[in-house]
Kinemage of the C-alpha trace (Angstrom):
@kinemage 1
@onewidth
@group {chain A} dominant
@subgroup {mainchain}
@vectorlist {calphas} color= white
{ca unk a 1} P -37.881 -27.895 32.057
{ca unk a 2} L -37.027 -24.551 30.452
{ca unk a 3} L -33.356 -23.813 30.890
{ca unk a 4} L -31.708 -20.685 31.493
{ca unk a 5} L -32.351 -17.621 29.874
{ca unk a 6} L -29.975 -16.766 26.676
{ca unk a 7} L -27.292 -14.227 27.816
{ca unk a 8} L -27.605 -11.202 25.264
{ca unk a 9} L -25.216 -8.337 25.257
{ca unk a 10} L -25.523 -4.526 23.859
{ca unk a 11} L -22.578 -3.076 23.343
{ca unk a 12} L -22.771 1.045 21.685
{ca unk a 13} L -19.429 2.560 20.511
{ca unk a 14} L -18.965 6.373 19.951
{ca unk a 15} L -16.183 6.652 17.904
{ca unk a 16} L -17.045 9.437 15.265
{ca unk a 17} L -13.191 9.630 13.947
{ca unk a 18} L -9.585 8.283 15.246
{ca unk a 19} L -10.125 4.982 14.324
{ca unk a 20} L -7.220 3.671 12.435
{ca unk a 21} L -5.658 0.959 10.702
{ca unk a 22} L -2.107 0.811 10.101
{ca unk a 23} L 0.142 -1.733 8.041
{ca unk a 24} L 2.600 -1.158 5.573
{ca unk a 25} L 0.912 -1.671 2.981
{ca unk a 26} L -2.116 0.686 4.328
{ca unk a 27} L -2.904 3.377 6.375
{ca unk a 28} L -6.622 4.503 7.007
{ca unk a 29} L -9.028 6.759 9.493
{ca unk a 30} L -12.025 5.214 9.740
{ca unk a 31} L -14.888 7.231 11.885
{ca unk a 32} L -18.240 5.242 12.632
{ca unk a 33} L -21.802 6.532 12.821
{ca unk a 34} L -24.116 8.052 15.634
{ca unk a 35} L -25.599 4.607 17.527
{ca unk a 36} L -23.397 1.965 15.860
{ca unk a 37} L -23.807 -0.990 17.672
{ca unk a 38} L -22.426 -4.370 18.519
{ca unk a 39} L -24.944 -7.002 19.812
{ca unk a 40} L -23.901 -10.898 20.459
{ca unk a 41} L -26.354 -13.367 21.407
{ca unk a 42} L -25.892 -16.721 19.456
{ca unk a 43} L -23.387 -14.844 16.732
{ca unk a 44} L -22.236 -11.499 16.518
{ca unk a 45} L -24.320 -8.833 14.752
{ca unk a 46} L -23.118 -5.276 14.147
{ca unk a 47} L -25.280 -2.111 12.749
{ca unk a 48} L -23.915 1.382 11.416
{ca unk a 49} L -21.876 2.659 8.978
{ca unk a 50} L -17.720 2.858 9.022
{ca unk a 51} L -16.906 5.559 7.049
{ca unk a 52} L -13.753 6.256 5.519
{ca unk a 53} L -12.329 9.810 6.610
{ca unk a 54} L -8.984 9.628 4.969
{ca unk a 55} L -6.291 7.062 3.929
{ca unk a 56} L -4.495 4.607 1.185
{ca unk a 57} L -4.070 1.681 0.546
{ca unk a 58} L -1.106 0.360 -1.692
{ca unk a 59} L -2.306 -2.928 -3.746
{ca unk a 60} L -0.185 -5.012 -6.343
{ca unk a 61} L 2.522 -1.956 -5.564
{ca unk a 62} L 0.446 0.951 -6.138
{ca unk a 63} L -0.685 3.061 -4.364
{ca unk a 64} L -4.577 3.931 -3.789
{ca unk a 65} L -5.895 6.966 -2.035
{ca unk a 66} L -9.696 6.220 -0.574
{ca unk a 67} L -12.095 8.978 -0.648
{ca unk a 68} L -13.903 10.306 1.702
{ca unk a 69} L -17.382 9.046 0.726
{ca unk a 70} L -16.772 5.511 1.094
{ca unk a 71} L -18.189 3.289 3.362
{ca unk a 72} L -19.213 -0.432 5.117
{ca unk a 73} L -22.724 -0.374 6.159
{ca unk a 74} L -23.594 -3.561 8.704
{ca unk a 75} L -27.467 -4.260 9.026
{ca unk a 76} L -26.905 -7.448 10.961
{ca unk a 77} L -24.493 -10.690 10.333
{ca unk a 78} L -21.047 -9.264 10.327
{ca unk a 79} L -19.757 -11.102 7.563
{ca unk a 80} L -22.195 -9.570 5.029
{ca unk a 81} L -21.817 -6.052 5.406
{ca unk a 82} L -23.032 -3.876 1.796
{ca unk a 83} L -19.916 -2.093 0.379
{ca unk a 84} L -19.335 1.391 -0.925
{ca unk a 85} L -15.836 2.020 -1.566
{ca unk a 86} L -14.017 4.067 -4.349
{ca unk a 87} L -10.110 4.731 -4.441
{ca unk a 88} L -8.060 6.052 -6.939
{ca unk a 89} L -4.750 6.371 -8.370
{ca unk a 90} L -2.419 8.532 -10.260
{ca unk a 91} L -0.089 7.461 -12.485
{ca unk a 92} L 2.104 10.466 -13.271
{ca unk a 93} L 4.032 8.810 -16.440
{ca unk a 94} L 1.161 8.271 -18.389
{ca unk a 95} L -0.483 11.524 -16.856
{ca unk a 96} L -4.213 9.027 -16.120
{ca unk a 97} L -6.194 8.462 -12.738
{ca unk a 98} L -7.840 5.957 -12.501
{ca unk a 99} L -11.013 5.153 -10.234
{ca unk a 100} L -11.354 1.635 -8.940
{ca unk a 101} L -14.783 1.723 -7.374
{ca unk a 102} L -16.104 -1.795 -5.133
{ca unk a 103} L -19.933 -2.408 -4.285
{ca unk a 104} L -21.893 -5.056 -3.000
{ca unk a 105} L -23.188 -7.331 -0.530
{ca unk a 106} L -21.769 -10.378 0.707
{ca unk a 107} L -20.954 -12.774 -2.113
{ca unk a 108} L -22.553 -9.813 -4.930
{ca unk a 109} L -19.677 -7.498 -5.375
{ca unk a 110} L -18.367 -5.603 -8.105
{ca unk a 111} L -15.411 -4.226 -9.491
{ca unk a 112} L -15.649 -1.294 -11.814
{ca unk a 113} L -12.562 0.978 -13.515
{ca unk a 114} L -12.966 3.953 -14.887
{ca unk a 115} L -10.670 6.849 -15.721
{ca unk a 116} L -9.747 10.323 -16.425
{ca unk a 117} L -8.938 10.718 -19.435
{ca unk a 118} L -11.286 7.865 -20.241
{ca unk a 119} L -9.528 4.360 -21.330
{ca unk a 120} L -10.882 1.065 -22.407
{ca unk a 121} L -11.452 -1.169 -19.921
{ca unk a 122} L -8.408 -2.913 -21.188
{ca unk a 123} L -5.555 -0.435 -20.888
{ca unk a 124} L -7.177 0.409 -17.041
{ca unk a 125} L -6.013 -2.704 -16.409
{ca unk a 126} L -2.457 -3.500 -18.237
{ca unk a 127} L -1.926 0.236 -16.146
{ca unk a 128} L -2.607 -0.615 -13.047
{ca unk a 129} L -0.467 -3.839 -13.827
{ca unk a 130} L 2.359 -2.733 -15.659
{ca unk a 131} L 2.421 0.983 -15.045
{ca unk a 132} L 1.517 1.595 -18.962
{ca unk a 133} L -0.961 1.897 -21.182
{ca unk a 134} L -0.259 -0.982 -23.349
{ca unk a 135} L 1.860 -4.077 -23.566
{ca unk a 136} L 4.640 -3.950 -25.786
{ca unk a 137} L 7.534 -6.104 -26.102
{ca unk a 138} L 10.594 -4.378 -24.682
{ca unk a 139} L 8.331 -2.069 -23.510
{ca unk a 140} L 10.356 -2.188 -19.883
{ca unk a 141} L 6.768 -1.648 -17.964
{ca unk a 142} L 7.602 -1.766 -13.877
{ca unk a 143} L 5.501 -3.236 -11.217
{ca unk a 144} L 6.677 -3.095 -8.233
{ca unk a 145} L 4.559 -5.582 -6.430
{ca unk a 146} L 4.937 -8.074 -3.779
{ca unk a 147} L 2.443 -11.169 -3.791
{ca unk a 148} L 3.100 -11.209 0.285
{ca unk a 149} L 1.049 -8.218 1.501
{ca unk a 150} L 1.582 -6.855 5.283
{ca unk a 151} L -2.086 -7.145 6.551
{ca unk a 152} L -5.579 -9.287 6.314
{ca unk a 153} L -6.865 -6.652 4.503
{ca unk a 154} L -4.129 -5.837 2.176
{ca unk a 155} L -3.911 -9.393 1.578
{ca unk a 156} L -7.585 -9.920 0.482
{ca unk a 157} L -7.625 -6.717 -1.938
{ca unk a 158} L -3.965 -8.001 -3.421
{ca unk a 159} L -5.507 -11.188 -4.376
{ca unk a 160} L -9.212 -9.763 -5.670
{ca unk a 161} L -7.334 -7.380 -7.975
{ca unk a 162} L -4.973 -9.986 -9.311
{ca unk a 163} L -7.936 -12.555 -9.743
{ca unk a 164} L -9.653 -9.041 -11.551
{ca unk a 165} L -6.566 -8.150 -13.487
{ca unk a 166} L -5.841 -11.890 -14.438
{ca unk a 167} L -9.544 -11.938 -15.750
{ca unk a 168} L -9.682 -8.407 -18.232
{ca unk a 169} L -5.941 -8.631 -19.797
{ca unk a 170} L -5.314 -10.619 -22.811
{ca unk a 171} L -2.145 -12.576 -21.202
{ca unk a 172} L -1.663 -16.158 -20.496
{ca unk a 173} L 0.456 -15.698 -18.133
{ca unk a 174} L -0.123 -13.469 -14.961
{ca unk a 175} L 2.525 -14.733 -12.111
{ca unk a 176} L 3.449 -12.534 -9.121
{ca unk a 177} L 6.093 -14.456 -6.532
{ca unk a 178} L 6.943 -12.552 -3.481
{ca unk a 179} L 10.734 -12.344 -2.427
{ca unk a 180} L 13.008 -13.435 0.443
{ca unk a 181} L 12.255 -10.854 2.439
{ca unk a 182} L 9.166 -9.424 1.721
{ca unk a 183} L 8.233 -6.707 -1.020
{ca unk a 184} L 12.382 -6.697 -1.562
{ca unk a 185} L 12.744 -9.343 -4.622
{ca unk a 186} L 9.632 -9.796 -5.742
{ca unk a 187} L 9.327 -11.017 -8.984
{ca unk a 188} L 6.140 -10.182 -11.289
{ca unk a 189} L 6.110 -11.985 -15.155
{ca unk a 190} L 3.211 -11.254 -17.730
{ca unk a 191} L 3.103 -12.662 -21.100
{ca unk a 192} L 1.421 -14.160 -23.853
{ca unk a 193} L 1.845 -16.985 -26.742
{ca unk a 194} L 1.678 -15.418 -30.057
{ca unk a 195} L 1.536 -18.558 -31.775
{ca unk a 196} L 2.166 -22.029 -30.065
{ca unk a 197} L 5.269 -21.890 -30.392
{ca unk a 198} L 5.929 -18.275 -29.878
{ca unk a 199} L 6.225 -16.776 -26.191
{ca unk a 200} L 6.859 -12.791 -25.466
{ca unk a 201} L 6.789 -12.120 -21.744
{ca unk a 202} L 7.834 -9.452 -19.578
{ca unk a 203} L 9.468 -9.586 -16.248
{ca unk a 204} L 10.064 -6.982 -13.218
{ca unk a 205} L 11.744 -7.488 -10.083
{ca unk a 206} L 11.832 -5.167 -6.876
{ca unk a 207} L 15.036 -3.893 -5.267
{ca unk a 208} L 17.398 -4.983 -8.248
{ca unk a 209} L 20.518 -3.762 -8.469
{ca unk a 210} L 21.603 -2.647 -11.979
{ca unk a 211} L 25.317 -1.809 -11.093
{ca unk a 212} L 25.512 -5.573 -10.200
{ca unk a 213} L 24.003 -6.967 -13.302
{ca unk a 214} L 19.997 -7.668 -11.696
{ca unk a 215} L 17.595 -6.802 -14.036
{ca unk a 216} L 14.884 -4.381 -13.017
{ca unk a 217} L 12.809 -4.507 -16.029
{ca unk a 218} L 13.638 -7.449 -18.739
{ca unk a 219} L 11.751 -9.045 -21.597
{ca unk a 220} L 11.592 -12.937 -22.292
{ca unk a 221} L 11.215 -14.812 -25.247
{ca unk a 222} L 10.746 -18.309 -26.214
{ca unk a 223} L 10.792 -20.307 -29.395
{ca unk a 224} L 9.371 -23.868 -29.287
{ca unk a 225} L 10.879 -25.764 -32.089
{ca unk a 226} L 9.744 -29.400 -31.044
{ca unk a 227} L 8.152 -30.739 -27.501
{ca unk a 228} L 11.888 -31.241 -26.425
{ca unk a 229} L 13.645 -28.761 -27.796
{ca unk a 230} L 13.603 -24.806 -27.235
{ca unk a 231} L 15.431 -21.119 -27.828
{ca unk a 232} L 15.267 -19.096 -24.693
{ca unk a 233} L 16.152 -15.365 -24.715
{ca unk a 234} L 16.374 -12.613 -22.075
{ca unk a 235} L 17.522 -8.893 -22.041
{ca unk a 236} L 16.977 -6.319 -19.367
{ca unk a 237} L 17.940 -2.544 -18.743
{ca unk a 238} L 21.224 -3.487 -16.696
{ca unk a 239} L 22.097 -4.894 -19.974
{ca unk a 240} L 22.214 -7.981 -18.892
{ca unk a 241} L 21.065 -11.423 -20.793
{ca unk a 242} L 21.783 -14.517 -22.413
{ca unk a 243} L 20.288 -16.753 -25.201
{ca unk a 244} L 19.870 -20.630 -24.560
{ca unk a 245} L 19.249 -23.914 -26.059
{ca unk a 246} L 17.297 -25.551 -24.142
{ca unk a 247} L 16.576 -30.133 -24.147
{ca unk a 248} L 14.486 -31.026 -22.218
{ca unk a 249} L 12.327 -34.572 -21.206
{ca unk a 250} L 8.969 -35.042 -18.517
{ca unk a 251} L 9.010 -38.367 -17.144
């Protein structure tokens, strides 16, 4: 008793350029190969290249351009394609571009910076998550970022570069909370502990209004004088603040 035989479909696409994917928080051509091909018998398998012709991408609320030469190469199991994709972005203030550059296969993938002019490792990073070089208290740095991106894929890359950020800056704290209503409102806070009892952080929000008091840009500090009790200061560029006392008890 042999049963049936397997059903096994063959499926060749010619689609050379026009192939795009749009969200608002990217926009990309894609073009693939001569003879890229979809098969499906027990699981799908896909071989060819999808090359990038033209597009950006805007991650953690900046704004990557892709070039041209990058590509997803599938030799088989769709989920374990081998990655080739550099992108790049300008910062204007600080005059730098930086290259973020992604390779791999499957569950082997890499993340490398690099810039022009050249910058440690470190400041690639505390640019592309504060929009300068360096952290400095008061420094008002601005990111505007949402946590909630548009898309699957925006999604994914938002939450490898904060994982990658979160891992290369010197910070203890890394939190990015998406607003109400999208992008509008977000809230991004980095900081560190100078001492235990010392805390320097800076926050930015998205779509603030300064004529009505709403910080854009602020910096937070906290002194820890026992478990219970603590001095909490903010101050922000729509002048606005406050200092407080602060008692307080877990149970």
């Amino acid at each position: 008793g042999e049963g049936p035989p397997q059903r096994q479909f063959w499926v060749n696409i010619n689609a050379p350029r026009n192939l795009w994917v749009r969200g608002s928080d990217l926009n990309v051509q894609l073009g693939l190969s001569e003879g890229f091909r979809v098969e499906y018998a027990n699981e799908a398998r896909m071989f060819g290249e999808v090359m990038v012709l033209l597009g950006r991408v805007d991650v953690l609320g900046r704004r990557f351009d892709v070039q041209r030469d990058s590509q997803v190469r599938f030799t088989g199991p769709v989920m374990t394609p081998y990655i080739n994709v550099t992108a790049e972005h300008r910062n204007d203030n600080a005059a730098v571009t930086v290259f973020v550059t992604v390779r791999g296969q499957g569950k082997e993938i890499t993340l490398k910076t690099s810039s022009d002019p050249a910058l440690p490792e470190s400041e690639i990073y505390t640019l592309l998550a504060t929009g300068r070089r360096t952290l400095e208290r008061g420094s008002g740095a601005s990111m505007n970022a949402g946590a909630q991106a548009a898309s699957v894929v925006g999604s994914f890359v938002a939450n490898e570069a904060r994982k990658a950020i979160a891992a290369k800056l010197p910070l203890d704290v890394l939190s990015i909370e998406a607003g109400d209503s999208g992008i509008s409102g977000t809230k991004l806070e980095v900081g560190t502990y100078v001492t235990d009892k010392i805390y320097v952080g800076y926050t930015g929000r998205v779509g603030a209004n300064l004529q009505k008091g709403e910080n854009a840009n602020a910096v937070r500090f906290q002194y820890l004088f026992s478990p219970r009790w603590s001095l909490e200061g903010q101050y922000g560029d729509a002048r606005s603040g406050g200092l407080d006392l602060i008692w307080s008890k877990e149970y």
